[in-house]
C-alpha positions as CSV (number, residue, x, y, z in Angstrom):
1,X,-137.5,-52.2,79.3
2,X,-139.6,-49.5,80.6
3,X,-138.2,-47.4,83.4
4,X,-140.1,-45.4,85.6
5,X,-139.0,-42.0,86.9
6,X,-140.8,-39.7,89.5
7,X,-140.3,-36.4,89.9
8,X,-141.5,-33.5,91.8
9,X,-141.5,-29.9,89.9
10,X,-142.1,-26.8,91.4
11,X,-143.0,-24.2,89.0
12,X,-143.9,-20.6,90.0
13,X,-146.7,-19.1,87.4
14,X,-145.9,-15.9,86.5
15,X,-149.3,-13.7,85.1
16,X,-149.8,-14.7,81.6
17,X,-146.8,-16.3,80.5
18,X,-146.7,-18.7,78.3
19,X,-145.0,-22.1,79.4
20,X,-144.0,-24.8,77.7
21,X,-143.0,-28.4,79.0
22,X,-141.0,-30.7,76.1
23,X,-140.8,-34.0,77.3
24,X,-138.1,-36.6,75.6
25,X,-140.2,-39.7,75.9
26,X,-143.2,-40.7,74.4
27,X,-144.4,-42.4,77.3
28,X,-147.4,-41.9,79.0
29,X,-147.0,-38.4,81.7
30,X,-149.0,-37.8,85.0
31,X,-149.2,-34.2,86.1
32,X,-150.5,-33.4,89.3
33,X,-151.5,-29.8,90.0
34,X,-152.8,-28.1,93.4
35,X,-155.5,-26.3,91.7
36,X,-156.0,-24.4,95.1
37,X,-152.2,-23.1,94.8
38,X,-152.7,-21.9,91.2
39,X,-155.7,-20.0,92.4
40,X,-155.0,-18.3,95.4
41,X,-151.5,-17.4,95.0
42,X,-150.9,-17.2,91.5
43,X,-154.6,-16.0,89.2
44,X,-156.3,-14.6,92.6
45,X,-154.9,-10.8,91.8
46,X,-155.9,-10.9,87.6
47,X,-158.6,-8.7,87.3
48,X,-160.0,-10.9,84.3
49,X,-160.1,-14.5,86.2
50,X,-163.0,-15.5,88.9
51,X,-162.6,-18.5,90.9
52,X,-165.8,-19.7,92.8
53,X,-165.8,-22.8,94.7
54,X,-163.1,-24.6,93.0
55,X,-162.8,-28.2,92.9
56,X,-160.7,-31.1,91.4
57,X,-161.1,-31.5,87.8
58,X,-162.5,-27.8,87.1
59,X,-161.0,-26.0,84.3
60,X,-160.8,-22.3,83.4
61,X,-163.5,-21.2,80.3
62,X,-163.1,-18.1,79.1
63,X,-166.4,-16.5,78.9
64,X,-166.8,-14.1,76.1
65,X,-169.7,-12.1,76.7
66,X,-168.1,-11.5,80.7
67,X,-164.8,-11.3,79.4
68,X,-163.9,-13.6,82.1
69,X,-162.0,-16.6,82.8
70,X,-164.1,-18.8,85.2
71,X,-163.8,-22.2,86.2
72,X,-166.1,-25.3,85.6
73,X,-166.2,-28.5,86.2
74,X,-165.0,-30.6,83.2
75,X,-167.9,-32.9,83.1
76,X,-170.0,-30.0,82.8
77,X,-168.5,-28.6,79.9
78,X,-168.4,-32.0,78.2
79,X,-172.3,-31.9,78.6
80,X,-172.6,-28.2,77.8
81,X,-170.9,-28.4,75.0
82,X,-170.1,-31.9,73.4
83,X,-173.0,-33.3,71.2
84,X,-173.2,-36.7,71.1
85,X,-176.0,-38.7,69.0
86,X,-178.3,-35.9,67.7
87,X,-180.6,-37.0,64.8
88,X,-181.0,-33.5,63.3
89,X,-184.3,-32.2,61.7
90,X,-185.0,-32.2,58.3
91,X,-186.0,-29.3,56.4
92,X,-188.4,-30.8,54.1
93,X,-190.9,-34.2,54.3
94,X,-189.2,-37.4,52.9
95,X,-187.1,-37.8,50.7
96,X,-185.0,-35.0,51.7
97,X,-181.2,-34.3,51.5
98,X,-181.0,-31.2,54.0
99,X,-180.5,-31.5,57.6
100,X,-181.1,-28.8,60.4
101,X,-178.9,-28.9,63.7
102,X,-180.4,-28.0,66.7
103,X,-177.7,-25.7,68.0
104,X,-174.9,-23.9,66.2
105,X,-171.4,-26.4,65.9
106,X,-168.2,-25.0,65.4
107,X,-168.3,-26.8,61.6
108,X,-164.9,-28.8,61.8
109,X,-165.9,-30.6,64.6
110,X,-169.1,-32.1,62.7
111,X,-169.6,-35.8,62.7
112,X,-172.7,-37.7,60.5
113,X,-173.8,-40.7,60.6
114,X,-175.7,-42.4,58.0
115,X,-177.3,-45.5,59.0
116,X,-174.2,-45.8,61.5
117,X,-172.0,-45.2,59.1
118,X,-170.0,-42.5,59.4
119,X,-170.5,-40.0,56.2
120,X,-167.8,-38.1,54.5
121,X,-170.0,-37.1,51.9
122,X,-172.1,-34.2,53.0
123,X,-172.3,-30.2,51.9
124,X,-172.2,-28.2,55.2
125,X,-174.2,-24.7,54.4
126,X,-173.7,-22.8,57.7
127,X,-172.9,-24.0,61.3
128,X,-176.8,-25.2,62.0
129,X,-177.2,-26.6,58.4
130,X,-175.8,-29.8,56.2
131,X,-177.0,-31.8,53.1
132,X,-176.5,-35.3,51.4
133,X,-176.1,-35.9,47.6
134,X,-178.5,-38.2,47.9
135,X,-181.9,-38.1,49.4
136,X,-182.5,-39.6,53.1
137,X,-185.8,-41.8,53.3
138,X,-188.1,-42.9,55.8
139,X,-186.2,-45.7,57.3
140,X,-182.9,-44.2,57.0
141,X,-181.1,-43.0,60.3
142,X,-179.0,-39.8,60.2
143,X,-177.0,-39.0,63.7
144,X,-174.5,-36.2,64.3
145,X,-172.1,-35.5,66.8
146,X,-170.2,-32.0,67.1
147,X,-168.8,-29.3,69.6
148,X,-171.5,-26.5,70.3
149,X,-170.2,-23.3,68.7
């Protein structure tokens, strides 16, 4: 039996606190916020946030070389930052076991595919650089997916 319950919350954001929301059910939670409230009454004073033409579905990104918090759309980060279907270059002519990124991943979040399969079996040297234990030839497919870093 699934019962549905709506209710309104009112929470007043206090600068940089920490809040945390347990819910009892493990059913599936909508969460509407005003985005414009958040911004002009409760970030517009912090000295470390900008706000520029905010819309629904921006986030705040921290931006380290500013040290800012800015907003963004979400889409845009996704296609800023997500990586989806690279075929990396290799560092050496065929047959060749070591793979070159085109941008720096955070190394956790990288994903190969070998012949769309996805590989566990790689040696990751740095966060632009991976190898096989076996060597690649021409014919096979290598992809990889990852999170800029």
């Amino acid at each position: 039996m699934s019962t549905n319950i709506t209710r309104d919350i009112t929470v007043d954001f206090v600068e940089k606190n920490l809040i945390i929301v347990d819910f009892v059910e493990k059913d599936l939670i909508a969460v509407n916020i005003r985005s414009a409230d958040i911004a002009t009454k409760n970030i517009s004073g912090l000295k470390d946030v900008e706000i520029e033409n905010l819309e629904d579905n921006d986030v705040l990104t921290y931006y380290l070389d500013e040290l800012k918090w800015k907003n963004k759309a979400l889409a845009d980060i996704i296609a800023d930052e997500i990586i989806y279907g690279e075929v990396p270059s290799n560092t050496q002519s065929l047959p060749s076991k070591r793979f070159v990124l085109a941008n720096a991943c955070k190394t956790a979040t990288l994903r190969v595919y070998f012949n769309g399969l996805s590989e566990k079996n790689i040696t990751i040297h740095s966060n632009t650089e991976f190898s096989f234990g076996i060597d690649i030839i021409v014919g096979d497919e290598i992809t990889v997916n990852y999170i800029k870093d």
